[in-house]
N, C-alpha and C positions, 0 to 999 in steps of 0.2 A: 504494500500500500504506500503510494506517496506521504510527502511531508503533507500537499497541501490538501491532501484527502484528510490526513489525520488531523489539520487544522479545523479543515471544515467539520469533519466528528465532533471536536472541541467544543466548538462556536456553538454546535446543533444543541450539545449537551448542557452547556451553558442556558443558553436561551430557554429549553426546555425546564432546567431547572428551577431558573426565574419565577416560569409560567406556573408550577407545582407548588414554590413556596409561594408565591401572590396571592394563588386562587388559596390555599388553607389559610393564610391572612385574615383574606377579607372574610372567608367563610365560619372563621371563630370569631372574627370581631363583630360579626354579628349579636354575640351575647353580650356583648356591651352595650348594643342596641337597643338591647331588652329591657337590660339595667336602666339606662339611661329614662327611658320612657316610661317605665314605671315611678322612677325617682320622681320625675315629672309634670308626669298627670295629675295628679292629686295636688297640688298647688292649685290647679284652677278649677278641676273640680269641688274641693271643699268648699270656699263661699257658698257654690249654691246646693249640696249637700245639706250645708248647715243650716240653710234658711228656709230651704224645703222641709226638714225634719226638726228645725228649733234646737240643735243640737249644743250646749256648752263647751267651754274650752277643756273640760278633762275627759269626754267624748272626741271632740274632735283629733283633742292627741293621741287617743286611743284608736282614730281611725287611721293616722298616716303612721302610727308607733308599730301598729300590729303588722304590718308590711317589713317592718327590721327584725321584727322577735320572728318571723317566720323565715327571715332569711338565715337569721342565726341556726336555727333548727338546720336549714337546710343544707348552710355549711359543714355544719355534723352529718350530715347524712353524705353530702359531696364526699368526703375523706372517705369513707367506705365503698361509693360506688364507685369512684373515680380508680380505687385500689383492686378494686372487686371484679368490674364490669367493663373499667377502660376509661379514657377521658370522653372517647368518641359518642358511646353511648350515653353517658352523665350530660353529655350537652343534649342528646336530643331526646331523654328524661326531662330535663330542666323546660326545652321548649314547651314539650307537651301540656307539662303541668302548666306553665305560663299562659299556655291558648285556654286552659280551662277556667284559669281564675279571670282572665279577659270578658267572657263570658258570663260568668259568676256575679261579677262586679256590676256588671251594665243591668244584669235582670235583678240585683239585691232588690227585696221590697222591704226589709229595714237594715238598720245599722247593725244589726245583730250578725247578720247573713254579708253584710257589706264586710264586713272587720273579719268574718274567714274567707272570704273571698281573698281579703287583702292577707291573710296568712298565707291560701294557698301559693298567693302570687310570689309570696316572700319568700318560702321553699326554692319556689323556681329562681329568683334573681340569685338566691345564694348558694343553688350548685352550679350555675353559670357563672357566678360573680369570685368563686373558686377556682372551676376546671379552667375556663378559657385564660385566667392567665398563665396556669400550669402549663396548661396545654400548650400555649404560644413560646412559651421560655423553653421546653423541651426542644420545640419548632424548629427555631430560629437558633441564625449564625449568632457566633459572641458577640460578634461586632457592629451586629443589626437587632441586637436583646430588645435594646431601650426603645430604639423606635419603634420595634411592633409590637411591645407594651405601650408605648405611650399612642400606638395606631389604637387599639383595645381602647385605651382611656379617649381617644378624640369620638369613637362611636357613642360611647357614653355620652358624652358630651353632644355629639349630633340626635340620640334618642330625646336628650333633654330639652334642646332647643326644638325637636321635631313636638313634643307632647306640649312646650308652652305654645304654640305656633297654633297646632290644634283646640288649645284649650280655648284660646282668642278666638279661633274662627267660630267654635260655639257656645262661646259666652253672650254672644247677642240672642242667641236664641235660647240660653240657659241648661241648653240638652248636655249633663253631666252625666246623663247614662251611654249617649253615644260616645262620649272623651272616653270615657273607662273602659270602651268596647271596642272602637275603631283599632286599637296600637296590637289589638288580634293578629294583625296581618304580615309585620314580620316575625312573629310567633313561626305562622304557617313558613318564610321564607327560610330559616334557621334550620327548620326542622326537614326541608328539602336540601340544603347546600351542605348539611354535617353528615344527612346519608354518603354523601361522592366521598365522605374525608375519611384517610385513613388512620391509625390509631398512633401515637408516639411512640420512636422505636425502647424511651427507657419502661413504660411500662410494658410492653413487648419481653422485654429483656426481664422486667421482675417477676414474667410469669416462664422465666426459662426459654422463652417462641424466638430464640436469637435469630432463626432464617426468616421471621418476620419483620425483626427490628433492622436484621442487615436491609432487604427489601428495601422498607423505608431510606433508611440512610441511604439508598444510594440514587433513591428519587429526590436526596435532598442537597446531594455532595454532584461535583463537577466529575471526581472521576473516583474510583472503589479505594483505591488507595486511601483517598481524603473520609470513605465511609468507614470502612475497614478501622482506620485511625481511632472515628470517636467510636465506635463500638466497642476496641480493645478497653478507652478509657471508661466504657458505662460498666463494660466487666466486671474493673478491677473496684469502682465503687459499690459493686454488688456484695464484696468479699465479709465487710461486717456482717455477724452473724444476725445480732439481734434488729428486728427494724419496728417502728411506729411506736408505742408506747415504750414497749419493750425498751428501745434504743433509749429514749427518755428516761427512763429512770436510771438506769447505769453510768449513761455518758454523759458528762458536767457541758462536754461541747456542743452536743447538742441539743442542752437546755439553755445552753446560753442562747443559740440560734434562734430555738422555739422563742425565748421571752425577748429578743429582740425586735419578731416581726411582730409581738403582741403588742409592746410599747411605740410598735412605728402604724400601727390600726389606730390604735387609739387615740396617737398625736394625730395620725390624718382627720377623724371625725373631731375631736378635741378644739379643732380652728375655725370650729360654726360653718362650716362649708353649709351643709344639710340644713341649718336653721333657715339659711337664705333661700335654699332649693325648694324645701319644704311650704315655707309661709310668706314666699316673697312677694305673696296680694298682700297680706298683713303688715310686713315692713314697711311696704311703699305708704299703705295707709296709714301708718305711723307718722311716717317721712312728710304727712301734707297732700300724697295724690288722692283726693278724695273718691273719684268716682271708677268702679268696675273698671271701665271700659281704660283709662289713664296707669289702675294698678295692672291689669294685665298685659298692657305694651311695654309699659317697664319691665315686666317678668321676661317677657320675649327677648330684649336690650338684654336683659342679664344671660340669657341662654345664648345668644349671638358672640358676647364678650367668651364666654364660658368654649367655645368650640374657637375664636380665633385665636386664646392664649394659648388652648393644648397646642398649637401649630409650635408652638416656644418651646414647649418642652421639645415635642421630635425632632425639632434639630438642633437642641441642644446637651439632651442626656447622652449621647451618643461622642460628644466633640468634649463637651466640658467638662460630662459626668454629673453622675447624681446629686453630689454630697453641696457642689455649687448651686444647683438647680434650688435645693431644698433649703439651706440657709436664704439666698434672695426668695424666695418665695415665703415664707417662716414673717423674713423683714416689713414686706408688703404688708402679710396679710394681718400684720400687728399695726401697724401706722394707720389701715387704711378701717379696721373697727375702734380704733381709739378716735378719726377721724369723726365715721358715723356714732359714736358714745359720745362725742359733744356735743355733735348736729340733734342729735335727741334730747339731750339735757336743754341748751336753746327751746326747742317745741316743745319741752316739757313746762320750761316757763313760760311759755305763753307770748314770749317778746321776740322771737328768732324775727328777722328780714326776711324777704321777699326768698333770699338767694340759697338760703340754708337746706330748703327740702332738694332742691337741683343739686349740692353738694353733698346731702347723704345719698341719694340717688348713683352718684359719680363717684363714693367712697366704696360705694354696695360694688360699684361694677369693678371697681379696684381688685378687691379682698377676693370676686370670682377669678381674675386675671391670676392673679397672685398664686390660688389653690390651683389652675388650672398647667399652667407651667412648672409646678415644682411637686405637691406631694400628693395631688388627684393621680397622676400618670407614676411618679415615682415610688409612692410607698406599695403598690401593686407588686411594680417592675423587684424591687428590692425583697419583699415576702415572697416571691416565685424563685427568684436567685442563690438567698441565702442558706435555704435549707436542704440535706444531705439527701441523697436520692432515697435509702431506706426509709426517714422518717419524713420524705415531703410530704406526702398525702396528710400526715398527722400535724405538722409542724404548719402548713398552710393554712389546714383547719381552724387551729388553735389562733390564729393573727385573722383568716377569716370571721370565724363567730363574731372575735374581739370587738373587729369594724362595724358589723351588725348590731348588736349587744352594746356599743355604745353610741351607736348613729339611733336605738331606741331611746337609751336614755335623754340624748340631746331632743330626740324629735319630743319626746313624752314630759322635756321637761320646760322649753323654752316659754311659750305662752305662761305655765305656772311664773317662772324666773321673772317672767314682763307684770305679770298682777302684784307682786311680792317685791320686786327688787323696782322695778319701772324699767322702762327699755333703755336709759344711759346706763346704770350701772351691769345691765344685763353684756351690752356690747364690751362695759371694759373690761369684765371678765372674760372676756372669749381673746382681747386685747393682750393681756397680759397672759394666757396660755401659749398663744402665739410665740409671746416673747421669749417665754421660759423652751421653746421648743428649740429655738434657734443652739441653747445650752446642749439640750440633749443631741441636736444631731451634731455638734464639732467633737462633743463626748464619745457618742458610742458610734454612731452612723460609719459603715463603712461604704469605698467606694470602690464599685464595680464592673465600671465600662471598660468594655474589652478583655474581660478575665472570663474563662470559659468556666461554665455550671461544677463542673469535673475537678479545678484550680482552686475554685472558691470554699469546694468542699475539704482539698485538702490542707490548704490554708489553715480552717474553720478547727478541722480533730486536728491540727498539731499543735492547738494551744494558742494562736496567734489573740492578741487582743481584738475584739471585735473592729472596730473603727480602720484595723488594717489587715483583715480577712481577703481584701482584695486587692493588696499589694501583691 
């Protein structure tokens, strides 16, 4: 065979491969879609939820809270199937369940049946809001992690902006049961593009199926050689005996890992993202926009800003690295609720100017920029990375629940926070979490661009200090 026949091979195989990893891309980051849209919806649903059914504020927290406590459940349940059954099938689990609470939702005839509607739904976002980033960090090259984590997180963010956008078009007409029913539809598209997907070659490999995992590899590698390579390395991290709990209890390194991605869920939820997602008709009406139709184009503005910043993070986790990304973003998202924690004290007395509710408005859209570019896409990308191949499914787990289990708390507790503390002191608490966070990540945060899955783990059991696991 010629040189330029063997070039042309290259080229084919190249290109081919592109087309292989792109199409599993977009076909996982679909459940970020999911995510996204459900986070979403219920922002614009609830006003007339609650006005239709007279419902109070420890109701209404109970209807957008019971969507985290179910997702939490379901991150529990993710760890077992995703170990059990495969990631491939856990995502189109996760769909199903999703198309049924979509359903569920739009025909609730009280808040009783509304609130498990919104559990089942919760299930579903939290074995998708698990597997697909697992799934995509097995995926993907070392050197393309971040960006198609942070691709995952931009879906998110476009599910979000797509459910306020919806929620506007049928807020004139008040149809909160079509909102809750229509985001059915890429349910159905998920659960069509994750049938074509094949399964990752390291769980392949943890059920022994190596000529299935080779397979993979080499629909994912330019030439066998380069598959061959990372197969030998998924081998050799097979070798620990114990895995998932088991490994937890024994090994001090991989509790450190586990309680790392626990305290990086928590600082994600912890910086009021979800406050604003959740209530951000309420905010704005806080802020002075008095009417429906003014809070909900604001909410739209906030989901617009919310998908142009993740654009920041993808081309930047990848070049500058995580550990930058999350400190600027930590900065923002402190300046920019101490900002709105003024702006509301102002409105709280009664004397603010003309200009103040446009300034909380433009603070609000600050602090989404801010989460949007650094630890929405990063603290994902970093909990999929961190943990040792035998105990990911468990160690994922444990930082998934976390996120959910404390995105209910935040959701179930903000409104109370606002009766109790009033909305300044409510914002400077989220202000100052912020700030304390920027401590924790120069502390422990380590950084991971460009250090293969395999590197990171041996880094991690040879003792290395967390913060330089990815040196």
């Amino acid at each position: 065979m010629s040189s330029t026949e063997n070039s042309q091979d290259v080229a084919a195989r190249k290109k081919r491969t592109a087309k292989v990893r792109l199409f599993i891309y977009c076909a996982a980051g679909m459940a970020g879609l999911l995510f996204g849209l459900d986070q979403g919806v219920i922002a614009g649903a609830l006003p007339f939820i609650s006005k239709e059914w007279g419902l109070d504020s420890l109701t209404q927290e109970w209807v957008v809270s019971s969507m985290m406590l179910g997702a939490a459940t379901g991150a529990l349940a993710a760890s077992f199937l995703a170990k059990e059954i495969g990631r491939r099938k856990s995502l189109l689990f996760g769909a199903a369940v999703f198309i049924c609470g979509c359903f569920m939702s739009g025909l609730a005839p009280n808040v009783t049946v509304l609130i498990a509607a919104r559990l089942a739904l919760g299930i579903s976002i939290g074995v998708a809001s698990y597997t697909a980033p697992l799934y995509l960090a097995e995926m993907a090259e070392k050197n393309s992690r971040g960006k198609v984590i942070s691709g995952y997180q931009l879906m998110v963010t476009v599910g979000i902006l797509a459910a306020f956008i919806s929620d506007t078009f049928f807020s004139y007409t008040g149809s909160w049961r079509t909102m809750l029913t229509i985001i059915c539809i890429p349910g159905f598209i998920l659960f069509g593009t994750v049938l074509m997907l094949p399964d990752s070659p390291q769980w392949f490999a943890t059920k022994g199926r190596f000529e299935e995992a080779k397979a993979v590899l080499e629909k994912l590698h330019e030439t066998n050689e380069a598959a061959a390579a990372e197969l030998a390395d998924i081998k050799d991290t097979l070798k620990v005996k114990q895995a998932g709990w088991s490994l937890f209890k024994v090994n001090k390194n991989v509790r450190r890992a586990v309680f790392l991605g626990i305290m990086l869920q928590a600082m994600q939820q912890l910086t009021g993202i979800n406050v604003i997602m959740y209530y951000a008709p309420k905010i704005f009406g806080l802020a002075g926009f008095s009417t429906t139709e003014e809070q909900m184009i604001a909410t739209v503005l906030v989901g617009s800003v919310n998908v142009l910043a993740t654009f920041i993070a993808i081309g930047m986790v990848d070049r500058a690295g995580r550990k930058p990304a999350l400190k600027i973003g930590f900065t923002v998202m402190a300046l920019s609720m101490a900002a709105v924690a003024v702006c509301m004290g102002m409105l709280q007395a009664g004397s603010a100017p003309s200009w103040v509710p446009y300034v909380a408005a433009g603070m609000t859209m600050m602090m989404i920029a801010g989460f949007a570019m650094s630890a929405g896409p990063v603290v994902w990308m970093l909990c999929s990375e961190i943990q040792p191949l035998k105990s990911r499914e468990f160690g994922i787990a444990c930082s998934t629940m976390t996120n959910w289990i404390t995105c209910a708390i935040v959701g179930a507790t903000f409104l109370s926070l606002i009766d109790t503390l009033g909305s300044a002191n409510t914002f400077w608490v989220y202000a100052g979490l912020n700030a304390f966070f920027i401590v924790l990540t120069v502390a422990f945060i380590p950084e991971t661009k460009g250090v293969s899955l395999e590197d990171i783990e041996k880094n991690l059991m040879s003792g290395k200090k967390l913060r330089n696991i990815g040196c």
